[in-house]
C-alpha positions in Angstrom: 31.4 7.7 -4.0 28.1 9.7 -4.5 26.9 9.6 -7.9 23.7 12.1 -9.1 20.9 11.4 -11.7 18.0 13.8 -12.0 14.7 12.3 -12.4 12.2 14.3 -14.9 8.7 12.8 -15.7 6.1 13.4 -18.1 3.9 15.1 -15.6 4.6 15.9 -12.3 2.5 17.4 -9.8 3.1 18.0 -6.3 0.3 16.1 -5.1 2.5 13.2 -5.6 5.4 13.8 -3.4 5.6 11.5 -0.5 4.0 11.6 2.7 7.0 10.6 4.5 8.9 13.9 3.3 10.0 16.2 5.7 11.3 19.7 6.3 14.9 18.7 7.8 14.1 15.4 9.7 13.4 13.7 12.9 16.4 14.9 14.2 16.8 18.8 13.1 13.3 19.3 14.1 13.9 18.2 17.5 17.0 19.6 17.7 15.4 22.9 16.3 12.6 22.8 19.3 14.6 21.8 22.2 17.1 24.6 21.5 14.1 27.4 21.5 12.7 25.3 24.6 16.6 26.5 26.7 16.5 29.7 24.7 13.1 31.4 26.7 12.7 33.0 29.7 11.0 31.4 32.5 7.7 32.5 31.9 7.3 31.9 28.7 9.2 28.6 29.0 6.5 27.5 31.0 3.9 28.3 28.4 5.6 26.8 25.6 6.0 23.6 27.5 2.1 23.7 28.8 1.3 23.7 25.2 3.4 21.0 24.2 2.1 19.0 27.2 -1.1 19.5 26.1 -0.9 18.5 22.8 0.9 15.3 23.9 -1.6 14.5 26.3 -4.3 14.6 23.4 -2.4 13.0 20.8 0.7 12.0 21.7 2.4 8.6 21.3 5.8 7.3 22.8 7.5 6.6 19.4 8.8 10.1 19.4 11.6 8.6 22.4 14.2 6.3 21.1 17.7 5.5 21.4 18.6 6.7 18.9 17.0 10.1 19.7 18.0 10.3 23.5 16.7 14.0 24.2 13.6 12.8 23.8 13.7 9.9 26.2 13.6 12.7 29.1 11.7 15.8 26.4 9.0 13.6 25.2 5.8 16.2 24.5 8.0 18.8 23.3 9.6 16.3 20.6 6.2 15.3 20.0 5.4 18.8 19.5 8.0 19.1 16.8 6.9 16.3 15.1 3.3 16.1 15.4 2.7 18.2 12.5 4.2 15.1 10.3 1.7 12.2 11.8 -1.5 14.4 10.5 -0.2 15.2 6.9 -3.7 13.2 5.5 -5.6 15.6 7.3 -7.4 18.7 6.8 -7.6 21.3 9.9 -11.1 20.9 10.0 -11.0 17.4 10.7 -8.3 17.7 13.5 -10.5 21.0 15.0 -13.7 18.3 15.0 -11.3 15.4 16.7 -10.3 18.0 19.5 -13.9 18.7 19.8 -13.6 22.3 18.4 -15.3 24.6 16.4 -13.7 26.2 13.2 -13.8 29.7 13.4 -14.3 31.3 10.5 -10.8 33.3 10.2 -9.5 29.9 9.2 -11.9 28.7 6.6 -10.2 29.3 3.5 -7.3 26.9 4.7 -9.8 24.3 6.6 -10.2 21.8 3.8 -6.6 21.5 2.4 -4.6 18.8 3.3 -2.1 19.6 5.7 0.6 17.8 3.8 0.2 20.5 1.1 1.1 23.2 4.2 4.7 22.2 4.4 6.2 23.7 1.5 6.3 26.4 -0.7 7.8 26.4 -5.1 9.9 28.6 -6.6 10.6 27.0 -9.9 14.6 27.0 -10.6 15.8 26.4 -14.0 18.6 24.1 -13.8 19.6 25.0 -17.2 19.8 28.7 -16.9 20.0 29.5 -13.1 16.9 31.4 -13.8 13.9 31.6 -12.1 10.6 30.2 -14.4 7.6 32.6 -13.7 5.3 30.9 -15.9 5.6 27.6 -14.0 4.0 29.5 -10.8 0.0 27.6 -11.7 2.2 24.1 -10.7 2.8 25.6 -7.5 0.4 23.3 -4.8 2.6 24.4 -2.0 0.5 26.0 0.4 3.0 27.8 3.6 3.5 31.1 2.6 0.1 31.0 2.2 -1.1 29.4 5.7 1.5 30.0 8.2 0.3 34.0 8.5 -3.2 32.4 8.8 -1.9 29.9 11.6 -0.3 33.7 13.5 -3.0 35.3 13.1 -5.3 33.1 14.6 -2.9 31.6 17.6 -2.7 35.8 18.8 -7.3 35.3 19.0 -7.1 31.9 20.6 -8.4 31.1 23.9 -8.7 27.5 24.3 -5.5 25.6 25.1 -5.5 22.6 23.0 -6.3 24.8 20.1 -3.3 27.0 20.5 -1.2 23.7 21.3 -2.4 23.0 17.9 -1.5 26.4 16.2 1.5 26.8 17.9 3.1 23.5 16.8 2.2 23.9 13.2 3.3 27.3 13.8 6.9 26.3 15.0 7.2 23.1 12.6 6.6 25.2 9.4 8.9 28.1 10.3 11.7 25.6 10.6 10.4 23.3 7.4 10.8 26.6 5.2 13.8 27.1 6.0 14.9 24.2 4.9 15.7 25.2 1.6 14.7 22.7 -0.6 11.0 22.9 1.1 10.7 26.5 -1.1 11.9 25.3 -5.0 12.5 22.8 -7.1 15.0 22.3 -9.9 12.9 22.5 -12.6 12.9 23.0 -17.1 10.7 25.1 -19.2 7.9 22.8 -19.3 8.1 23.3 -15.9 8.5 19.5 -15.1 10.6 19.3 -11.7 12.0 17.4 -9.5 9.9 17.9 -6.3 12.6 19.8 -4.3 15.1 17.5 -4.7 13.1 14.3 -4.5 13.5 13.5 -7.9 17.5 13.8 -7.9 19.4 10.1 -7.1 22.2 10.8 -4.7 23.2 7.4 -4.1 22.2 4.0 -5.8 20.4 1.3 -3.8 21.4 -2.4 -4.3 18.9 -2.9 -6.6 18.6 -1.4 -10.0 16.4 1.7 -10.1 16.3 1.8 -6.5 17.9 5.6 -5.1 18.8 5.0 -1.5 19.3 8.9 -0.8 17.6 11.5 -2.8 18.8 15.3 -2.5 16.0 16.3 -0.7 16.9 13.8 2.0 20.7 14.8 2.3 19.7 18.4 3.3 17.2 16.9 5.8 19.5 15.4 7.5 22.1 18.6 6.9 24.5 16.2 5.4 25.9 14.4 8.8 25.5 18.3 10.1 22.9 17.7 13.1 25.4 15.1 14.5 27.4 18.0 16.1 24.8 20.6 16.1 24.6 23.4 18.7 22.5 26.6 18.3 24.8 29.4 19.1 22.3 32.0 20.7 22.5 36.0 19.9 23.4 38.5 22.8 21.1 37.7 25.3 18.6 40.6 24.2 18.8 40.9 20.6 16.3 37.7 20.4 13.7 39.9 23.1 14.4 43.2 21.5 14.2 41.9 17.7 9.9 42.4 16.6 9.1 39.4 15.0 8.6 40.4 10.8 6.7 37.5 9.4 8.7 38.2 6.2 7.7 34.7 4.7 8.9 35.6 1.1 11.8 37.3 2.2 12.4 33.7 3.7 12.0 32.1 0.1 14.1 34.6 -1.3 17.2 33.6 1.3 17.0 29.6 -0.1 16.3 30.1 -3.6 19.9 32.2 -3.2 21.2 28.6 -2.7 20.0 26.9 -5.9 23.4 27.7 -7.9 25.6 26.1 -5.3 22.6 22.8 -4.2 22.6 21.8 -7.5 26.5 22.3 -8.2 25.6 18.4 -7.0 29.3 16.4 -7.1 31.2 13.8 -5.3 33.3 15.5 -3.2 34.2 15.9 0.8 33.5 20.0 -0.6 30.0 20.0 -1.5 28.9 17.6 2.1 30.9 20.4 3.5 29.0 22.9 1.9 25.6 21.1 2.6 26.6 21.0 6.5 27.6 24.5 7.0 24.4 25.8 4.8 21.8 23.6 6.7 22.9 24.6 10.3 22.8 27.8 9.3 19.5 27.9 8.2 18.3 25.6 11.1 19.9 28.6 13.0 18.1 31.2 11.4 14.8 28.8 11.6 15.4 29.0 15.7 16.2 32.5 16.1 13.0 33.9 14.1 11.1 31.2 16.2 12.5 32.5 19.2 11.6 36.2 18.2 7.9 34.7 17.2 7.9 33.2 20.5 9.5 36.3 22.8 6.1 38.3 21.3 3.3 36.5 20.7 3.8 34.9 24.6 4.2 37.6 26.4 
């Protein structure tokens, strides 16, 4: 049985959420990139995997290949490239140009110094209460996506240098998956605009020990409720994908979750609301991958 306890505090900031948090998890994001990966032509299959190779071959570790992730026993850089965005949340994009011995360029400098960890999420505030949305709460918003990931475009479309667009181009694909994730773009929140950090701050189910939550809300929709077990992208018509221009419609994006808010927080402990959880999430993971794909079918051409 699931039981549900929201979690307010005197002040919250979103400075403190965890650095462990992620937009779906291990398993959607992989699942997310390996399906774009069979989705693109040749050509631009090639690139896309260049990339990810390179990256890997710079940074990359073998942790990403388990057993209990078996794609990426035989897919290791582009796993790595789904997930590499997560191992450098403590640092700021100038520091990871410097360690690929790059410069800067100036384009990018307004987002250089921010913590990447701030980049994976966007906040609407959602009024439990109410079902309204709290304008005045927008100055607690540290979330920094909507704001970066047309910065991160922009700049992978100038770049020359390979590791740097390896760079760009997994941020890039990690974020347009993370805000579709819908709990990555509110939080349930009340007029003092106290909230519960997308989800984190709502108890699914009880730990062992008192106090102790062993799944949040935030983490059920990661992991799309049990959904990513039996996941499989269902592709378009072969050319809608190539004939679709990519719309960086980022707030459009925002609008699509907050439209969930009602029915995520409808929170009870029934076989309905995993169901509703499992069918929501891979349909967004969906969306995530075919605006990826349409990114993708452009900007490597």
């Amino acid at each position: 049985m699931f039981s549900i306890r929201v979690v307010w505090c005197c002040v919250l900031l979103f400075g403190m959420l965890p650095s462990k948090v992620l937009g779906w998890n291990v398993k959607g994001h992989t699942l997310a990139v390996l399906a774009i990966d069979q989705q693109l032509e040749i050509s631009q299959q090639h690139q896309y995997r260049q990339l990810a190779d390179t990256l890997y071959t710079l940074n990359g570790s073998p942790s990403v290949a388990s057993k209990r992730n078996l794609p990426c026993l035989v897919a290791q850089s582009l796993c790595y490239f789904a997930l590499w965005p997560e191992t450098v949340r403590d640092k700021t994009l100038r520091q990871l140009y410097a360690k690929s011995a790059l410069e800067i360029p100036s384009s990018l400098h307004l987002i250089a110094d921010i913590p990447t960890r701030f980049w994976h999420y966007h906040n609407v505030f959602y009024d439990i209460a109410t079902g309204n949305q709290l304008s005045g709460c927008l100055w607690a918003n540290e979330g920094k996506l909507v704001t970066v990931l047309p910065e991160l475009v922009m700049r992978f479309e100038q770049a020359n240098a390979v590791p740097e667009k390896a760079m760009l181009l997994s941020f890039i694909v990690h974020l347009i998956t993370d805000i579709h994730q819908p709990l990555h773009a509110f939080s349930g929140s009340n007029v003092e605009c106290q909230h519960d950090r997308g989800g984190n701050g709502v108890c699914v189910t009880r730990g062992g020990r008192a106090k102790h939550c062993a799944l949040n809300l935030h983490q059920l929709w990661d992991r799309g409720a049990g959904a990513w077990e039996d996941f499989a992208y269902r592709a378009q018509a072969p050319s809608d994908n190539k004939v679709q221009p990519f719309d960086m419609r980022i707030e459009q994006w925002v609008v699509e979750s907050v439209g969930l808010a009602k029915g995520i927080y409808e929170f009870d402990e029934t076989e309905r609301y995993r169901l509703f959880v499992q069918s929501q999430a891979s349909e967004k993971l969906a969306k995530a991958i075919d605006r990826t794909l349409q990114y993708l079918n452009q900007s490597l051409n």
